[in-house]
Each structure stands twice: as structure tokens, then as C-alpha cells.
C-alpha positions in Angstrom: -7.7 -11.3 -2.6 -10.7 -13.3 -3.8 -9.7 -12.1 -7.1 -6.0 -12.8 -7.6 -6.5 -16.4 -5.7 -9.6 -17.2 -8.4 -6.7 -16.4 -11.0 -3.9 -18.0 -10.3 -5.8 -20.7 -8.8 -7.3 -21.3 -12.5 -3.8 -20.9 -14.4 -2.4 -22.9 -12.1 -5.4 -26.2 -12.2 -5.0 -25.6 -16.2 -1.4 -26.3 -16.0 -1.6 -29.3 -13.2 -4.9 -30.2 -15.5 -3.1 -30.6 -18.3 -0.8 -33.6 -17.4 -4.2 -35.6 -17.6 -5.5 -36.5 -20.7 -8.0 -34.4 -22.8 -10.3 -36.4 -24.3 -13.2 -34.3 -24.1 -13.8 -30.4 -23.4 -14.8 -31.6 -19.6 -11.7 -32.9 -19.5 -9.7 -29.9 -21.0 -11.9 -27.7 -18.3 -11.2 -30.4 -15.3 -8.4 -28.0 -14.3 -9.6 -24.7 -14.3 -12.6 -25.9 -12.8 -10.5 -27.5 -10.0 -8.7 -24.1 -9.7 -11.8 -22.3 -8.9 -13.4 -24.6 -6.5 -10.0 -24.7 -4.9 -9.6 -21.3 -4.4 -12.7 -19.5 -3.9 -13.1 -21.8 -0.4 -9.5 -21.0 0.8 -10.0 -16.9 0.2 -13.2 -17.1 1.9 -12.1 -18.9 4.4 -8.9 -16.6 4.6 -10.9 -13.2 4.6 -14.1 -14.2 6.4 -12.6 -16.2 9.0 -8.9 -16.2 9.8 -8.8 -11.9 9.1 -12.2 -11.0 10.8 -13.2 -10.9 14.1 -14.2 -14.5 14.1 -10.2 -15.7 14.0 -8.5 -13.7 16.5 -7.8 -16.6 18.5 -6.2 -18.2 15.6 -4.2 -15.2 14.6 -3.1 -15.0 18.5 -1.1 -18.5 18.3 2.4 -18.9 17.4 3.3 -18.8 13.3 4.2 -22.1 13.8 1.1 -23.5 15.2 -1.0 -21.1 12.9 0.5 -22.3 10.1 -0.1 -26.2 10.8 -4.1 -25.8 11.2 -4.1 -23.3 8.0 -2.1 -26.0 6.2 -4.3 -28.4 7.1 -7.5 -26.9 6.4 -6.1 -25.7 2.7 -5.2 -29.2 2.0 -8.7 -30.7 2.7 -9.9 -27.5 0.2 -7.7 -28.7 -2.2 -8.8 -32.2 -2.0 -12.5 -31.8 -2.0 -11.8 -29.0 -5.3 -9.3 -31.9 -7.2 -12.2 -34.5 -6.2 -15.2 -32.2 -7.6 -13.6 -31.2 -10.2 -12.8 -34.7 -11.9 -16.9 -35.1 -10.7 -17.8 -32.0 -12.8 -15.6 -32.5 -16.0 -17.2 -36.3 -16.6 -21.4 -34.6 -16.4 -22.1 -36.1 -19.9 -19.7 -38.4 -20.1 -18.3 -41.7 -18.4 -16.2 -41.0 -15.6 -12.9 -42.2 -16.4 -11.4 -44.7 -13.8 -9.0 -43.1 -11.5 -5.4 -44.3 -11.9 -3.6 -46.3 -8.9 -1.2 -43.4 -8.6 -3.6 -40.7 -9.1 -4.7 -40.4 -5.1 -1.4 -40.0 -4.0 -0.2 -37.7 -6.8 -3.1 -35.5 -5.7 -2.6 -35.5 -2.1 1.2 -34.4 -2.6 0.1 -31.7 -4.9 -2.3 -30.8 -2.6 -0.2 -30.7 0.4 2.6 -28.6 -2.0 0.4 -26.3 -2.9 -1.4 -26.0 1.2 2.3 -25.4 2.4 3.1 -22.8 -0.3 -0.1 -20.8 -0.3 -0.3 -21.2 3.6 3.7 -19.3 3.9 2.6 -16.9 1.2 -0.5 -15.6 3.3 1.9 -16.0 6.6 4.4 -13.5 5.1 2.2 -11.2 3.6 0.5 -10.8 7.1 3.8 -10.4 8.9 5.1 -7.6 6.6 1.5 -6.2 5.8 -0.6 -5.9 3.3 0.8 -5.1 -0.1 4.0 -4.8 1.0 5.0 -8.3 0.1 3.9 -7.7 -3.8 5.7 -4.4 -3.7 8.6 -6.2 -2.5 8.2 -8.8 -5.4 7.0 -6.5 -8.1 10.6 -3.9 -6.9 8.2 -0.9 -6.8 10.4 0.6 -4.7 13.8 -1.2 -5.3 14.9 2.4 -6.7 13.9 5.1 -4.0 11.3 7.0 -5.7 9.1 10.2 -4.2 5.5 9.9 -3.9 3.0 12.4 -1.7 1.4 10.6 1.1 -1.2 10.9 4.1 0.2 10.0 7.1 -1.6 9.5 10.7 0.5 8.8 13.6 -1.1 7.1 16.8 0.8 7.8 19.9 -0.6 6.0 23.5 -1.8 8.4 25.7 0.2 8.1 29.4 2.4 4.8 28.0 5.4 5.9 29.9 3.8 6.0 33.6 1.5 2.8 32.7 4.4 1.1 32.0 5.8 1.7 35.1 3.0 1.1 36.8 2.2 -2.7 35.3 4.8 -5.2 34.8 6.6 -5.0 31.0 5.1 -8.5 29.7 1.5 -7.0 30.7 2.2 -3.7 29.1 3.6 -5.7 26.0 0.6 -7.6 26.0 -2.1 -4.8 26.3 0.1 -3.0 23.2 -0.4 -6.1 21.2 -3.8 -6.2 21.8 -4.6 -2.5 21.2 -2.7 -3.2 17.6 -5.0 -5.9 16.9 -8.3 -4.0 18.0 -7.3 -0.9 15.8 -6.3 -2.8 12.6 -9.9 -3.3 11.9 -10.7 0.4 11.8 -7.5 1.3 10.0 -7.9 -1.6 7.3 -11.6 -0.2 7.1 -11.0 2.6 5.7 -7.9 1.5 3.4 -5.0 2.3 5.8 -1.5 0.3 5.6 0.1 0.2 8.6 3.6 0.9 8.0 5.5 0.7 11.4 4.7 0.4 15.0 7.3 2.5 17.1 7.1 1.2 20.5 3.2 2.5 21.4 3.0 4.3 17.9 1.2 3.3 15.3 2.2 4.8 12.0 -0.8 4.4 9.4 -0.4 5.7 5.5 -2.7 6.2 3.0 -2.3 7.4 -1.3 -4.4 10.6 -1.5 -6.6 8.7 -4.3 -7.5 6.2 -0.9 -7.3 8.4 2.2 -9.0 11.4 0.4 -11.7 9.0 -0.8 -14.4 9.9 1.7 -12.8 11.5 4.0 -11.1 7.9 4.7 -8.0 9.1 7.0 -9.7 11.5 8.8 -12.7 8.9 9.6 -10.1 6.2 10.6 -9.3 8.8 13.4 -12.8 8.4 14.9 -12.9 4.8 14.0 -10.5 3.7 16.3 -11.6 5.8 18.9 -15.2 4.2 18.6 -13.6 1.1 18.5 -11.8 1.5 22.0 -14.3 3.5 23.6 -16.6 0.8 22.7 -13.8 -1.8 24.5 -13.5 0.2 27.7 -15.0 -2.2 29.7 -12.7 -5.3 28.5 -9.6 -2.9 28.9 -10.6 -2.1 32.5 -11.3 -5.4 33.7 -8.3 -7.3 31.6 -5.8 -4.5 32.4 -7.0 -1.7 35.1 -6.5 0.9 31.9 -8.7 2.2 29.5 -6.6 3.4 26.6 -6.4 6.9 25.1 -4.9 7.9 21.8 -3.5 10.8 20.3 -2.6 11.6 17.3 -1.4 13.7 13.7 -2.9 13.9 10.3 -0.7 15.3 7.4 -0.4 15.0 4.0 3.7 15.6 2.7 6.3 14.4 0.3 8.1 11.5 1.1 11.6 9.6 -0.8 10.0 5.7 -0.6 12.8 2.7 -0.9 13.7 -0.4 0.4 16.7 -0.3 2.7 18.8 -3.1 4.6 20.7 -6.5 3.5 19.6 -9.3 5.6 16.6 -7.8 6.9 15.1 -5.3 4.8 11.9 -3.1 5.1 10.2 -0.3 2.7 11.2 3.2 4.5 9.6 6.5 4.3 11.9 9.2 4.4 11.1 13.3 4.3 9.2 16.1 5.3 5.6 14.0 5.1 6.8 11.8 8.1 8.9 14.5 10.2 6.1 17.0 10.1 3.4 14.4 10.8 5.4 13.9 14.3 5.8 17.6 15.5 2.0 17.7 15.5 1.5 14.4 17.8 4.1 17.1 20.1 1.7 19.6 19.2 -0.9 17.5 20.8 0.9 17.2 24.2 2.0 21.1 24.4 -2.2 21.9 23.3 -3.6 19.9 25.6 -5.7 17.9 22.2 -6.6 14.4 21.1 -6.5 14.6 17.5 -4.9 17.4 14.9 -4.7 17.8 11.6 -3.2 20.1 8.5 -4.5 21.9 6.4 -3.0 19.8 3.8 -5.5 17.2 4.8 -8.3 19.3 5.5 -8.4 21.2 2.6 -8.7 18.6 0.1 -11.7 16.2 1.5 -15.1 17.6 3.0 -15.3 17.0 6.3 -18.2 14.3 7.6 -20.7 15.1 9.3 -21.0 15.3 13.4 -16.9 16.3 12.8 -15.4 19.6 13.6 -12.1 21.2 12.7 -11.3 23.8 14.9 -8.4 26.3 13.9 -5.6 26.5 15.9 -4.0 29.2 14.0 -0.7 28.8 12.2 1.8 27.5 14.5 5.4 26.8 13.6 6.3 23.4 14.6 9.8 22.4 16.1 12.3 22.1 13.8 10.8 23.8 11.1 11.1 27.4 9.7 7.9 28.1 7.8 4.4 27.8 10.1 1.7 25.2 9.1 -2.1 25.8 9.8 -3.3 23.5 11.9 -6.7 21.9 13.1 -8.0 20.2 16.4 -10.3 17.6 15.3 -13.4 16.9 17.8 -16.3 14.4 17.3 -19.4 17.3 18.2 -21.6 16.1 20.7 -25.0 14.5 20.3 -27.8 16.6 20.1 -30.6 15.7 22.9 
């Protein structure tokens, strides 16, 4: 992000910068420079703010609202970059003196530009990272197949606790067990493609999830993460949650599909199989399995085991598929 903000936030001040005139090579560089102080402050404040930890409460308000203190906080950005800019493009030279119109040109860019940047970020969180340039770029405009690792994340219990709580609590404790496991997930290079009711479907490219064992650690990072929130869970919501879940790797046809509202599916044996073993879980009595697909293509860390369950044929299918309980071993006194 840091990156691809610093550049277009640099094409973009060389453009604006060049309706000024260049009389000198500060001047010729006033936009750039602009760009960067512009845009460097706004990622920063993006990812080590409003994404981390620090801006939950932020992220909890309504788009709306959200959007109004982002919008206002970019513009400011904007204003002090334009401002320091001008500053740093006259060092050596007279600073020229600022045209009546100038200040209110630059506050309308600047509040443009807050607005624009501001939905953009908006969006791309709604729909998830990446999504929003494959969308753009029409990766997947025609269907295409590509092999993926996919992790589903089911809620341990969700049908009795939602009985046993009122539906806008339930919905409430979901929504924050989605927030406290993106971290994890996002970690370890996860994109969350879908939440299905108290499911979580995570995906990774086996370049990324194979990368260090990233999928398989995700699967322990978020139940570090929760364990590590039992207390707030109890006394917020009476429940302390419990996951479990599948780890596969499979072919999958990838396309966007719908008119009005549309969405990048995945469609094929790597999702269908990846569900049979969160059923596996139930019937075998186990928190986590995995594949072989998985586990035979990354070393597994250390303090995890992979205990073989044998090769099991899973509902639905013809052919059986080795498969793996995954345990965290205990500490050692």
C-alpha cells in the first residue's frame, strides 16, 4: 500500500504540479514532492492506525461516519503536503507569492482528492483486499482455473448458542470474532473470501500459503488469538469461542459472477472437498484437519503435529483422501 500510494501520489502532484509555472527545477519538482509528502502520511496513517489494533473503534462505526473523520483527516494531509511542498521547491530561491486563487484551488483539490482516496480505501475494505484491483484489472472477468489452499473456519456449538443468546448478541459476538481473526489470517497472507453464516472461508496461492508453512500457522494463530481473548469473550458474552476447521489444497474455476451485485466465486473440487473435512471434524471428534495435499508440500513447524487419520473417503466423493488431525503438542515442563 505504502508503495502504490507513494506512486500514484507522485504522478498524480506532477500532473496537478504542472498547471503552475516552472521556472526553476524546484518548481518542476514542487509536485512530485507534494505527492510524496501527501501520501506517505495518509498510508501510514491508513496501515498503522485505521487497520491495526489501534483503530478498531474507528473501523466499528458506520461507513458513513467512518468515512467523514478519514475524509477529514486526508484533507489536512493534503493541505500540510501542498503547503510543504511549495516550502521545499523555493530552498534556494525566492518563494514566489501565492496567487489570490491559489488557497482555494488547493483546498478543493485537496478535498477531491480526500473524498476519492477515502471511497477507494472504503471499497477495497468492504470487498477485501485485492479483490477490488482484480475486479479493476478483469483478472477474472473470464473464468479461469487456478490451484488454491483453502481453510474453512466453522464456529464450534453456533447453532445451540444461538438459541441460547438473543440473534442481535449472537450477530454481534460473530462480528467481533471476524474482526479478532483477521489479524492472524492477514498475518500470514490470507484473503478472506466469504463468510457463510459462522464460517469463515480463508484462501491462499500456494507461492503464499506454502511460504512458511503460512496456512497451516494461521490455523494456530487464530486459536492463540482467541484463547488469548477468553476472558473478554466470557465476560462480554458468557461464551468462549471454539473453532474448527479444514485445510486443503484443490483446483478451482475462479470468475466473477452476478449483474447488479457481483462477487469473484470459487467453483470446484478445491472448495467442495475442503468442506467434507470441517464434516470430518464433527463425525472425528477433532479441531483442526488437513490433506495431505497441504501437508506434503510445506515442513511442518515446530511444537505442530500431524497425526494420520488414515485414508478416509469423504461424503460425496469416490476416491479416499489422506487426512491429518493437526494438534499444537504440549509444552514440555
Amino acid at each position: 500500500m505504502l508503495a502504490v500510494l507513494a506512486g500514484v501520489a507522485v504522478v498524480g502532484g506532477g500532473i496537478y504540479g504542472s498547471t503552475y509555472s516552472a521556472s526553476s527545477v524546484g518548481a518542476l519538482l514542487r509536485g512530485p514532492i507534494t505527492g510524496l509528502l501527501t501520501a506517505l502520511p495518509m498510508a501510514s496513517y491508513e496501515l498503522f492506525y485505521v487497520l491495526s489494533p489501534r483503530g478498531e473503534a474507528l473501523r466499528r462505526l458506520s461507513v458513513g461516519t467512518a468515512m467523514a473523520i478519514k475524509t477529514v483527516v486526508y484533507l489536512v494531509i493534503i493541505l500540510f503536503g501542498l503547503e510543504a511542498g511549495r516550502q521545499i521547491a523555493a530552498i534556494g530561491a525566492d518563494l514566489p507569492p501565492r496567487a489570490d486563487y491559489e488557497v482555494l484551488r488547493n483546498t478543493l483539490f485537496s478535498l477531491g482528492f480526500a473524498i476519492v482516496v477515502t471511497a477507494v480505501l472504503q471499497v477495497r475494505r468492504m470487498l477485501g483486499p485485492g479483490v477490488l484491483m482484480n475486479f479493476i484489472l478483469g483478472r477474472y472477468h473470464k473464468p479461469r482455473e487456478e490451484l488454491r489452499i483453502f481453510l474453512f473456519v466453522d464456529l464450534v456449538g453456533s447453532t445451540e448458542l444461538a438459541e441460547r443468546i438473543a440473534g442481535t448478541r449472537f450477530l454481534e459476538m460473530l462480528n467481533s470474532i471476524y474482526r479478532h481473526i483477521t489479524e492472524p489470517i492477514a498475518e500470514h497472507g490470507g484473503e478472506i473470501h466469504k463468510y457463510v453464516g459462522d464460517e469463515v472461508i480463508v484462501t491462499w496461492r500456494p507461492k503464499t500459503g506454502f511460504a512458511d508453512a503460512n496456512c497451516l500457522r494461521c490455523v494456530f494463530a487464530i486459536e492463540a488469538q482467541m484463547r488469548g481473548l477468553a476472558d473478554f469473550y466470557e465476560r462480554k458474552f458468557g461464551h468462549v469461542p471454539k473453532f474448527r476447521g479444514g485445510l486443503h489444497l484443490g483446483p478451482v474455476v475462479v470468475g466473477e459472477v452476478g449483474d447488479i451485485k457481483q462477487e469473484i466465486a470459487f467453483l470446484g473440487d478445491g472448495m467442495n472437498t475442503t468442506a467434507r473435512l470441517v464434516d470430518l471434524c464433527r463425525e472425528k471428534q477433532r479441531a483442526f484437519v488437513a490433506s495431505a495435499a497441504v501437508l506434503e508440500r510445506l515442513t511442518l513447524p515446530a511444537g505442530i503435529v500431524a497425526e494420520p487419520l488414515g485414508d478416509i473417503t469423504l461424503r460425496g466423493k469416490s476416491e479416499p483422501l489422506p487426512v491429518f488431525a493437526l494438534t499444537r503438542r504440549p509444552a514440555t515442563a
